[in-house]
Short mmCIF file of the C-alpha atoms (twelve columns), coordinates in Angstrom:
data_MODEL
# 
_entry.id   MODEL 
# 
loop_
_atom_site.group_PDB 
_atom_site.id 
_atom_site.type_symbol 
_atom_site.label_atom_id 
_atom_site.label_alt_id 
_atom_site.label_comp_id 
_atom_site.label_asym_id 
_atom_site.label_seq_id 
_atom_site.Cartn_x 
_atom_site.Cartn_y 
_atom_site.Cartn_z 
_atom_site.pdbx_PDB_model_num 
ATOM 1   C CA . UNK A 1   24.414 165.365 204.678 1 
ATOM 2   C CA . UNK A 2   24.873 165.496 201.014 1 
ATOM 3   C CA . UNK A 3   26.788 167.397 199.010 1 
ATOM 4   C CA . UNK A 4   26.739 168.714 195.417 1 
ATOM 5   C CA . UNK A 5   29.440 171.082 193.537 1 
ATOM 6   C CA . UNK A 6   28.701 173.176 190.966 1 
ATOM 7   C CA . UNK A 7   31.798 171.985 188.624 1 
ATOM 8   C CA . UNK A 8   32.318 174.150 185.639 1 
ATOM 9   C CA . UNK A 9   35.710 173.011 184.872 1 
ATOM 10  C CA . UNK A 10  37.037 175.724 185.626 1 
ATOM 11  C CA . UNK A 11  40.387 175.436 188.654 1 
ATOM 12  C CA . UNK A 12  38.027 177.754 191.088 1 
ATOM 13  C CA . UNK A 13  35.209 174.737 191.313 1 
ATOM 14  C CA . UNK A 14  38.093 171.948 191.564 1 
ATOM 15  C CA . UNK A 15  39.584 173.474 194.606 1 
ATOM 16  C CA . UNK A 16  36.305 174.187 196.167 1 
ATOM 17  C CA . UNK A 17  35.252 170.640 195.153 1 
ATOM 18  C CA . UNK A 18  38.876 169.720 197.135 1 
ATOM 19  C CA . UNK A 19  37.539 171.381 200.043 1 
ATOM 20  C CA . UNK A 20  34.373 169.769 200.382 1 
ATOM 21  C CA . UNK A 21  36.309 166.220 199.891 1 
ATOM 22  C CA . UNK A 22  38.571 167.304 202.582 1 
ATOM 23  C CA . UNK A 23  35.838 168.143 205.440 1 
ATOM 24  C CA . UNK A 24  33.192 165.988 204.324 1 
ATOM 25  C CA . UNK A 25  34.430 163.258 202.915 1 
ATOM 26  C CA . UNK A 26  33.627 162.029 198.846 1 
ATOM 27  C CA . UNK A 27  30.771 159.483 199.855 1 
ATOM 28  C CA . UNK A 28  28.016 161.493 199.664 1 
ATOM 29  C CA . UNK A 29  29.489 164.734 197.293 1 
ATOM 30  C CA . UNK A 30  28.971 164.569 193.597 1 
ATOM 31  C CA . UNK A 31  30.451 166.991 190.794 1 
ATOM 32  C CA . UNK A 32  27.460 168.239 188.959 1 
ATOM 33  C CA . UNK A 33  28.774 169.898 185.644 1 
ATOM 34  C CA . UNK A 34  26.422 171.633 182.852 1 
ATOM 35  C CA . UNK A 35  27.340 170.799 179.368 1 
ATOM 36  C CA . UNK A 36  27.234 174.294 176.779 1 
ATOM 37  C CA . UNK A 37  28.352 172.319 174.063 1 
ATOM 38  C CA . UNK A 38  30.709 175.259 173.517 1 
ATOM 39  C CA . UNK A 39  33.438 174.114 175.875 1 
ATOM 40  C CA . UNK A 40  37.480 174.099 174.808 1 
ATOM 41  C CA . UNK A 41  38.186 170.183 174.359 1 
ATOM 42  C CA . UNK A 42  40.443 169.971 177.306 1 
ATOM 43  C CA . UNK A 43  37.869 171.019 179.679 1 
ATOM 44  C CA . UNK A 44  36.466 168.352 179.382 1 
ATOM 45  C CA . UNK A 45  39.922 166.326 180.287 1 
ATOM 46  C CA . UNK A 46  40.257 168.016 183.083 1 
ATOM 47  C CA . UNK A 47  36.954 167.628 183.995 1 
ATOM 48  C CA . UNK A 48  37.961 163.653 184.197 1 
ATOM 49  C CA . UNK A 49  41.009 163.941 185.836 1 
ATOM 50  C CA . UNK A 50  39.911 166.869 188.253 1 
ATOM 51  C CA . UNK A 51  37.003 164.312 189.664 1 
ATOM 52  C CA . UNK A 52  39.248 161.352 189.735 1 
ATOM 53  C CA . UNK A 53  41.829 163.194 191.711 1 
ATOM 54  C CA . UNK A 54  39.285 164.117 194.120 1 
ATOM 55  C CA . UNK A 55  37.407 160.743 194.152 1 
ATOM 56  C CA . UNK A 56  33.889 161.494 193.697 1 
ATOM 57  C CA . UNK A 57  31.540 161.007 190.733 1 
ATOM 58  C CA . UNK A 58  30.752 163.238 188.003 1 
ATOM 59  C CA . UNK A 59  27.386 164.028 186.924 1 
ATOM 60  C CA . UNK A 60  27.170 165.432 182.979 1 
ATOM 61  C CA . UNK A 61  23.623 167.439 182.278 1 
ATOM 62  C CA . UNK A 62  23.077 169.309 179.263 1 
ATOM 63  C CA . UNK A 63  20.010 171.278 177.558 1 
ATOM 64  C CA . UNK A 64  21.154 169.894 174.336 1 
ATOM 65  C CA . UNK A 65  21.783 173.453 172.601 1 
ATOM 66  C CA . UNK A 66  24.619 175.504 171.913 1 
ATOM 67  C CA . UNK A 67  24.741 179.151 173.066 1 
ATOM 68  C CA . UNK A 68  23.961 180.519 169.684 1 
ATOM 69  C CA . UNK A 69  21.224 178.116 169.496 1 
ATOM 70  C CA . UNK A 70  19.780 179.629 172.067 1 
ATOM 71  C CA . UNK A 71  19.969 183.097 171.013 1 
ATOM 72  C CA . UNK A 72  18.106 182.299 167.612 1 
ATOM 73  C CA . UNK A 73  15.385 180.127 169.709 1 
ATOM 74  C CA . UNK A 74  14.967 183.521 172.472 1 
ATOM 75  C CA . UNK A 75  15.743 186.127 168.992 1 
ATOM 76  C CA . UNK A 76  17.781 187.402 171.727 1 
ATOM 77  C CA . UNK A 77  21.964 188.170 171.735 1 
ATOM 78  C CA . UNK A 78  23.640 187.400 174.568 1 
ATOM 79  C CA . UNK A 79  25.832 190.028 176.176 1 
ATOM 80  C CA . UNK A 80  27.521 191.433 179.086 1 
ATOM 81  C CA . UNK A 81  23.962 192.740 180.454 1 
ATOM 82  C CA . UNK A 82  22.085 189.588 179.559 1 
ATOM 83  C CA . UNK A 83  22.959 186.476 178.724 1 
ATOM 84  C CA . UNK A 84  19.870 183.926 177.925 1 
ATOM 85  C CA . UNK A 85  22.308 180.879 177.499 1 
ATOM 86  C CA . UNK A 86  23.331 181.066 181.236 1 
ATOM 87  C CA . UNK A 87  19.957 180.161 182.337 1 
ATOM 88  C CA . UNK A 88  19.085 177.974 179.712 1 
ATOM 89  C CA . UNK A 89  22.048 175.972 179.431 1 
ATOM 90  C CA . UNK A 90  23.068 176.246 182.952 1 
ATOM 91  C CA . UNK A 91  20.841 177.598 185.366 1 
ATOM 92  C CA . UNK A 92  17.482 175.431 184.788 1 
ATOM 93  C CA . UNK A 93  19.575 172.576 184.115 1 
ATOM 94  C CA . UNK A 94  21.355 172.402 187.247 1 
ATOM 95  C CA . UNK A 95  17.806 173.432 188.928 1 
ATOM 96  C CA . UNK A 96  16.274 170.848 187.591 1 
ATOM 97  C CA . UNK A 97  18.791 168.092 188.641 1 
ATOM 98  C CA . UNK A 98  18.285 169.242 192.164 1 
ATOM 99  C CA . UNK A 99  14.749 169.353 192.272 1 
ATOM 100 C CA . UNK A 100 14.738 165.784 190.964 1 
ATOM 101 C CA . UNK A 101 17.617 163.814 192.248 1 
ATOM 102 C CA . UNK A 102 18.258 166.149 195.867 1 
ATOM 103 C CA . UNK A 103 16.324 166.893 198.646 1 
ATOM 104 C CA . UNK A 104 16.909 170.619 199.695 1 
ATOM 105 C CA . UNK A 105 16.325 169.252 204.024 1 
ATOM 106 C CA . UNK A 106 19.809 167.440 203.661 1 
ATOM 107 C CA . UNK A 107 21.790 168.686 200.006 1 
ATOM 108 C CA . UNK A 108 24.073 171.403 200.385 1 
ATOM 109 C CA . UNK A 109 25.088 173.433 197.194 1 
ATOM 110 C CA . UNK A 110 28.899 174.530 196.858 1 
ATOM 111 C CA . UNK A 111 29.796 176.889 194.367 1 
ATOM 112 C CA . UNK A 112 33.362 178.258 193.118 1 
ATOM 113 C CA . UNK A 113 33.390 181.992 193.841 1 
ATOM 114 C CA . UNK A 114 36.385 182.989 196.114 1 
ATOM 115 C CA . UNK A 115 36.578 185.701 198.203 1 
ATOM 116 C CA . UNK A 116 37.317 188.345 196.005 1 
ATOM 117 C CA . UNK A 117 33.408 187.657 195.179 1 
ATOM 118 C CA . UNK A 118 32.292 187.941 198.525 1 
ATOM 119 C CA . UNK A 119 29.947 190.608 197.681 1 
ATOM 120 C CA . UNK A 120 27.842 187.740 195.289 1 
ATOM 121 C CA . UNK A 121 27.598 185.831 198.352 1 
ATOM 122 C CA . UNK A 122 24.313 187.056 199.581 1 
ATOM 123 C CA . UNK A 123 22.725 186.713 196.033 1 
ATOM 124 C CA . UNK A 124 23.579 183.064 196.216 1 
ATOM 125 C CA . UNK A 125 22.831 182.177 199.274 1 
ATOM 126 C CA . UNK A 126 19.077 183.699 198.624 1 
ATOM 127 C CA . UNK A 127 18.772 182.199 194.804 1 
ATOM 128 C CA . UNK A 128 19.228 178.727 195.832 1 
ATOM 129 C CA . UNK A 129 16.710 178.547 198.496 1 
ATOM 130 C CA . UNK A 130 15.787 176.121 199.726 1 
ATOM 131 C CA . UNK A 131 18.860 174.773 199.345 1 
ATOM 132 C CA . UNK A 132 21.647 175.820 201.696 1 
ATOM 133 C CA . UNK A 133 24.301 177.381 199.694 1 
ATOM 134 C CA . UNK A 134 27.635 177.478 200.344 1 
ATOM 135 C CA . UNK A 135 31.366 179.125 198.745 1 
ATOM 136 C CA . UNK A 136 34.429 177.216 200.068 1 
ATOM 137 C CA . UNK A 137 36.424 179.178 198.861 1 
ATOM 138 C CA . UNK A 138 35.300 182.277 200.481 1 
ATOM 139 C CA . UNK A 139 36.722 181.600 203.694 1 
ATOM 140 C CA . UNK A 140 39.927 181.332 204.776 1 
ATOM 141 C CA . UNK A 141 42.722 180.154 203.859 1 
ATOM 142 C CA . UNK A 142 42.055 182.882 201.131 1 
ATOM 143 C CA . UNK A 143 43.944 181.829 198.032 1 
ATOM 144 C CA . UNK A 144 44.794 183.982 194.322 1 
ATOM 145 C CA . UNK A 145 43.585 182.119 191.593 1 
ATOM 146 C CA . UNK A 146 47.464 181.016 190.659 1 
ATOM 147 C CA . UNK A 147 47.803 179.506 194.005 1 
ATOM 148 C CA . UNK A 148 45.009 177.272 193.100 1 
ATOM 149 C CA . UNK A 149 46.956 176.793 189.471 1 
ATOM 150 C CA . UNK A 150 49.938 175.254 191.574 1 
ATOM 151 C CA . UNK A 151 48.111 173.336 194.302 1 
ATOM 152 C CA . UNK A 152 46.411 171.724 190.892 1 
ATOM 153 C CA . UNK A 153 50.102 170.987 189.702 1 
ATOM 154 C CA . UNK A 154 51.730 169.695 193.197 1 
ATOM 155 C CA . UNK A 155 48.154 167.550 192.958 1 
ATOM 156 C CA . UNK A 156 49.811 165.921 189.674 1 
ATOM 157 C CA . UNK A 157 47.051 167.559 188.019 1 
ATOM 158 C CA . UNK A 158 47.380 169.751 184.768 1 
ATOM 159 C CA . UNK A 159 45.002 172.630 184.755 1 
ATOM 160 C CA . UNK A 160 42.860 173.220 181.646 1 
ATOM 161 C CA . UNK A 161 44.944 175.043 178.824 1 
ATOM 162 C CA . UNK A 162 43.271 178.423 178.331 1 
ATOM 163 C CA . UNK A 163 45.011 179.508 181.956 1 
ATOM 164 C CA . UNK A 164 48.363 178.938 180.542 1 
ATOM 165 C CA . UNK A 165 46.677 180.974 177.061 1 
ATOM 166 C CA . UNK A 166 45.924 183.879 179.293 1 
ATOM 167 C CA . UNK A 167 42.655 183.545 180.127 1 
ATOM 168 C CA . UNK A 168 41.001 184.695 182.470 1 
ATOM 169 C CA . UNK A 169 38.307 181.951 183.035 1 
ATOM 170 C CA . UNK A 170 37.804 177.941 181.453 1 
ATOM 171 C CA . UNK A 171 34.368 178.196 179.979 1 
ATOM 172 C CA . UNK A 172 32.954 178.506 176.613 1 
ATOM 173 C CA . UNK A 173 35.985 178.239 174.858 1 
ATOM 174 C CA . UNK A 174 37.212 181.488 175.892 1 
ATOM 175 C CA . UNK A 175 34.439 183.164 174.139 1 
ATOM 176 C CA . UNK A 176 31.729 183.967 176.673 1 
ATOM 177 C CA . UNK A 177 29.467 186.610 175.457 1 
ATOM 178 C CA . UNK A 178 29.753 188.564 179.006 1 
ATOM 179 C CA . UNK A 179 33.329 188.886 178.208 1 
ATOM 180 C CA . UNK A 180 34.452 192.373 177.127 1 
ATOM 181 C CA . UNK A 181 36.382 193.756 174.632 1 
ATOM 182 C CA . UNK A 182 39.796 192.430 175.884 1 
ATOM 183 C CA . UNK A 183 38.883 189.301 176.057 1 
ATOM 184 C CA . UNK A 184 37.394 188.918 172.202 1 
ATOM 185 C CA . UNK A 185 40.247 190.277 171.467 1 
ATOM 186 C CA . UNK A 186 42.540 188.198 172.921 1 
ATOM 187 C CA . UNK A 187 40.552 185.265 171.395 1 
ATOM 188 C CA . UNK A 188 41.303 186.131 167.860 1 
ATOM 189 C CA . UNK A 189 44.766 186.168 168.885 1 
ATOM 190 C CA . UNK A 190 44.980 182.795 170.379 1 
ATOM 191 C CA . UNK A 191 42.449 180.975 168.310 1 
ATOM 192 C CA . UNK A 192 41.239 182.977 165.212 1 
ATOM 193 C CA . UNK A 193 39.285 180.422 163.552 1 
ATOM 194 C CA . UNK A 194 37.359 180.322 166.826 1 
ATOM 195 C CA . UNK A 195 36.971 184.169 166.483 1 
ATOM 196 C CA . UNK A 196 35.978 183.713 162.693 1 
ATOM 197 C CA . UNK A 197 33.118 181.574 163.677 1 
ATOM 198 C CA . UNK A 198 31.322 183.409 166.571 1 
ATOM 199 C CA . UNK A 199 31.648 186.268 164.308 1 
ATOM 200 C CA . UNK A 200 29.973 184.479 161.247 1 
ATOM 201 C CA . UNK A 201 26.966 183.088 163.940 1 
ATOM 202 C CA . UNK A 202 26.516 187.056 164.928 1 
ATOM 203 C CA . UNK A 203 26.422 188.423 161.756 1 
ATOM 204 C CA . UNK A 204 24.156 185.377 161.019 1 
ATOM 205 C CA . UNK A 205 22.174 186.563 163.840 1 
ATOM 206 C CA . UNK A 206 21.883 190.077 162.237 1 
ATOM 207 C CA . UNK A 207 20.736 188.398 159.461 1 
ATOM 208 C CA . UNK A 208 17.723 187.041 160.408 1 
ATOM 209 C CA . UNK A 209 16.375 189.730 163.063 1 
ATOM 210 C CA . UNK A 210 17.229 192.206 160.652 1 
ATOM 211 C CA . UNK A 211 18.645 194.673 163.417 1 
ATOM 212 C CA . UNK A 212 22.158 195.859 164.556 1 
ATOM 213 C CA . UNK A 213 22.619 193.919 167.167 1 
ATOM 214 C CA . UNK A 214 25.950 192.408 168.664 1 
ATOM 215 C CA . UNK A 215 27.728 191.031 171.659 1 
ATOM 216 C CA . UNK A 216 30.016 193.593 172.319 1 
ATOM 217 C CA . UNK A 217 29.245 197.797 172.796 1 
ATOM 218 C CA . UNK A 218 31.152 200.443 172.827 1 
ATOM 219 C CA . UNK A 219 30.694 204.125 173.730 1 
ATOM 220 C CA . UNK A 220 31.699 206.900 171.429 1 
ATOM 221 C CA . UNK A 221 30.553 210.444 171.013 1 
ATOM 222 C CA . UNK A 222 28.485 210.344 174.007 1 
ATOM 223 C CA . UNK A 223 26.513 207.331 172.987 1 
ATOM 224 C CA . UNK A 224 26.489 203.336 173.416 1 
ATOM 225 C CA . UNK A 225 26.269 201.359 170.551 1 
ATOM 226 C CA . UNK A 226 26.897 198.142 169.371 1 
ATOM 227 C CA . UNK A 227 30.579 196.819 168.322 1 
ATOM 228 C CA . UNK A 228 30.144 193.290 165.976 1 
ATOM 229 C CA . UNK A 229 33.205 191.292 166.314 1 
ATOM 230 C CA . UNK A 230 33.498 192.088 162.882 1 
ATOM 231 C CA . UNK A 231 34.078 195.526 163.474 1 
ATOM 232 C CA . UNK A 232 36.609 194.682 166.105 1 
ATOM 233 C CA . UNK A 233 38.495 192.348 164.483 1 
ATOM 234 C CA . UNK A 234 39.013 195.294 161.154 1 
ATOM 235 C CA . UNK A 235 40.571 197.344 164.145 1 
ATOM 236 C CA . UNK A 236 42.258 195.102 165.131 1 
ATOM 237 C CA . UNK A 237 43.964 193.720 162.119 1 
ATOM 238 C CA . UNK A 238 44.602 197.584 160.968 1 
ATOM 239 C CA . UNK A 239 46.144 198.976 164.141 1 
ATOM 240 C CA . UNK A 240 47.772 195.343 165.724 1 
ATOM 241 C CA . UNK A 241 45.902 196.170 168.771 1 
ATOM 242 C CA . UNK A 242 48.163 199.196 169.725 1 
ATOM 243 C CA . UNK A 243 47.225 201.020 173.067 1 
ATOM 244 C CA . UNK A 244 47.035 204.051 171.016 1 
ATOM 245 C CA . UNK A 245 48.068 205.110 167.101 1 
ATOM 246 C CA . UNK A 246 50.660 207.449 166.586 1 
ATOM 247 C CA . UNK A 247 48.583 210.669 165.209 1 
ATOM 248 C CA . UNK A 248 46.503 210.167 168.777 1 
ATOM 249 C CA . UNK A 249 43.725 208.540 167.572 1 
ATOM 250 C CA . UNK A 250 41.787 205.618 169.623 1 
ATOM 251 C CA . UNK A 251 43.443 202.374 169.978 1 
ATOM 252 C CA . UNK A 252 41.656 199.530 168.652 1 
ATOM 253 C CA . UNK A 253 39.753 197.979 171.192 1 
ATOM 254 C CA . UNK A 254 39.461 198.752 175.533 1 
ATOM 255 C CA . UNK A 255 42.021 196.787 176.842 1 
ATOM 256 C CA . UNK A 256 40.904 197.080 180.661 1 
ATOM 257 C CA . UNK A 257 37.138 195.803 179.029 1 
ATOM 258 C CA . UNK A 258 37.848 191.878 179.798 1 
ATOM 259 C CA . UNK A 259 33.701 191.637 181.334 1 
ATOM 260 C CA . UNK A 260 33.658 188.691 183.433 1 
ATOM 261 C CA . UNK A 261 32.305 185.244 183.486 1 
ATOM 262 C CA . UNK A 262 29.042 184.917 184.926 1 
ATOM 263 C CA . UNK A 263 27.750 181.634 184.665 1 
ATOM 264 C CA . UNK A 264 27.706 180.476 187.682 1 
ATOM 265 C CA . UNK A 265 24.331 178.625 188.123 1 
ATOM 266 C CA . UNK A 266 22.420 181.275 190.365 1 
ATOM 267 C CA . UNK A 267 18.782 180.101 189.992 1 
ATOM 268 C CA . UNK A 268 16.381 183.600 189.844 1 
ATOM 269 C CA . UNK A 269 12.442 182.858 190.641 1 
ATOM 270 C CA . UNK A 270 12.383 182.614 186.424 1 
ATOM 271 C CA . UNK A 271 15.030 179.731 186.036 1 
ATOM 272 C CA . UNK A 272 13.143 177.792 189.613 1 
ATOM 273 C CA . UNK A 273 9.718  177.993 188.133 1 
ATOM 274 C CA . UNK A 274 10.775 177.196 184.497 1 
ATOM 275 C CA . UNK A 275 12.710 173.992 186.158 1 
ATOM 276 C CA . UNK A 276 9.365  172.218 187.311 1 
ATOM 277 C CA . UNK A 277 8.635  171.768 183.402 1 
ATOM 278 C CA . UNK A 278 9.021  168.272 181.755 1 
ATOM 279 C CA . UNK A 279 12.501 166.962 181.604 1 
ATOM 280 C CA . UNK A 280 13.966 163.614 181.457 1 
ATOM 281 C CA . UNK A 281 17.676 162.519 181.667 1 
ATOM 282 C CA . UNK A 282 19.002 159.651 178.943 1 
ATOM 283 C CA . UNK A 283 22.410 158.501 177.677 1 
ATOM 284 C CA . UNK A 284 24.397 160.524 174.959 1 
ATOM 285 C CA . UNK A 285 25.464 157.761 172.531 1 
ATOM 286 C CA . UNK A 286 26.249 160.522 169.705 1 
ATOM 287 C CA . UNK A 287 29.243 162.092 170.976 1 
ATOM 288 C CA . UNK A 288 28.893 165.234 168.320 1 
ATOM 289 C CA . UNK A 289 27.969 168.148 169.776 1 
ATOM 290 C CA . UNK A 290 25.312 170.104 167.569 1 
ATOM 291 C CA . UNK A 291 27.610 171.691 165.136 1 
ATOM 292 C CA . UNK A 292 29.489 168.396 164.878 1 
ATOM 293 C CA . UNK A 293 32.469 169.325 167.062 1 
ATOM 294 C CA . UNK A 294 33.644 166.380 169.246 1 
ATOM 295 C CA . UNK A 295 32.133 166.127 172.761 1 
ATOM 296 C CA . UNK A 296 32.818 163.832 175.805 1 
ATOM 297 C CA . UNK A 297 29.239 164.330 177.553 1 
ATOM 298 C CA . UNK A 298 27.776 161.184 178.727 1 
ATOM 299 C CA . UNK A 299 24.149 162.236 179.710 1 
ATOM 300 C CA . UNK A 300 21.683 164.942 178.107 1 
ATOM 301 C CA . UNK A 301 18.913 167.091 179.275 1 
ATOM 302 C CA . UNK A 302 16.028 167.806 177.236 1 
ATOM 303 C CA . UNK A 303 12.887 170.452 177.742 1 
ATOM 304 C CA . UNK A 304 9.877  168.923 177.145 1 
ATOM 305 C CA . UNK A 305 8.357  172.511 175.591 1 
ATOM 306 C CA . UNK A 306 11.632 173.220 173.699 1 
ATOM 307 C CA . UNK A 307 11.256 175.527 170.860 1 
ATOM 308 C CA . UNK A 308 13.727 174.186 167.837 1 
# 
């Protein structure tokens, strides 16, 4: 039987990656990891480390876009509700691999959720038919994501940096756009110029479509609307991200709002169908990713009907 992890980079996919290696062996699992081009640079360390500690080969896929790319290609923001670059970036790649490199009668998928996420299991299990699907890490021994920090360090492995950084997840740089307000807040205080950039991209974004539009919402006076991260990070800088100000008013931001991460390839019938479309597979020799920040893919997916 063959097996095939879907490796984010993140410490949830190394340990059930670990797992697999452990009951299956590492001769027939490979590490299949989908390339954002928006990653923190020492993901993609630990991304070398993580499958040379467990012994089996990594496999490096990309759509060749970054998320904002996407967003101007789809004149669609991602968000919390609905986030294009998932199954753009992530999704039909990964679908894609499998339909050409895997046969679904002996490949089993593993994927990172624990079992804290055992309610996603069903979705899963049903998205990736005809696959089998599986989530190590959903059954026992049931482990907290800092157990899984440690048994990374007692491994003489160093986790990626943003856990140490206080975040919550190792993708996108700590800025996914499902993220809440929390967690866009706690990236301007841990990398600003990061901030500063998604920020310029939205209002960039605004630009062009001509509509208020943003990432983040918020709800005041009864309705929803939309909160740009430059509006957040004016709130933030005037009330230093107090809980609350002292005449009563609204602190500057939710600080229970973190979202969550939900990139986890889980093909829908869209991403499946959309994955039979031309693609081919060839060597990276420019290391840059598209906005010239250093990247350490080695292989690059490319739609044949891409819009650019």
């Amino acid at each position: 039987m063959r097996h095939v992890v879907m490796f984010s980079g993140g410490i949830s996919s190394w340990a059930a990656a670990r797992r697999v290696a452990d009951e299956h062996g590492t001769s027939n699992l490979q590490l299949l990891f989908a390339d954002t081009y928006a990653e923190d640079e020492d993901l993609y360390r630990f991304l070398e480390e993580a499958a040379a500690q467990i012994g089996a080969p990594l496999i490096r896929i990309a759509d060749g876009r970054t998320p904002w790319q996407v967003f101007d290609d789809e004149h669609y923001i991602g968000n919390a509700r609905v986030a294009p670059c998932s199954r753009r970036l992530k999704q039909i790649p990964c679908v894609r691999w499998l339909a050409q490199h895997t046969d679904p009668a002996d490949t089993v998928i593993h994927v990172g959720i624990d079992w804290s996420e055992l309610h996603r299991l069903p979705a899963i299990e049903r998205g990736y038919q005809p696959w089998l699907a599986h989530a190590p890490l959903c059954d026992p021994p049931w482990t907290s994501k800092d157990e899984l920090l440690d048994q990374a360090r007692a491994c003489g492995l160093e986790p990626p940096r943003l856990y140490a950084l206080g975040f919550p997840h190792n993708n996108c740089g700590g800025a996914c756009v499902r993220g809440g307000q929390a967690a866009w807040a706690h990236l301007w205080g841990v990398f600003p110029d990061r901030y500063l950039d998604h920020e310029r991209r939205e209002q960039a974004f605004q630009n062009r479509l001509g509509k208020n539009v943003a990432v983040l919402r918020e709800r005041r006076g009864g309705t929803t609307q939309p909160l740009t991260l430059r509006q957040l990070r004016q709130r933030l800088e005037r009330r230093a991200g107090t809980t609350e100000d002292p005449d009563g008013q609204r602190a500057a931001h939710d600080g229970l709002d973190w979202g969550g991460c939900g990139c986890l390839p889980v093909p829908d019938s869209s991403a499946r169908s959309e994955s039979s479309s031309p693609t081919r597979i060839q060597p990276v020799t420019d290391r840059r990713r598209p906005d010239d920040r250093r990247s350490r893919c080695t292989a690059r997916e490319t739609d044949g009907d891409q819009q650019r």
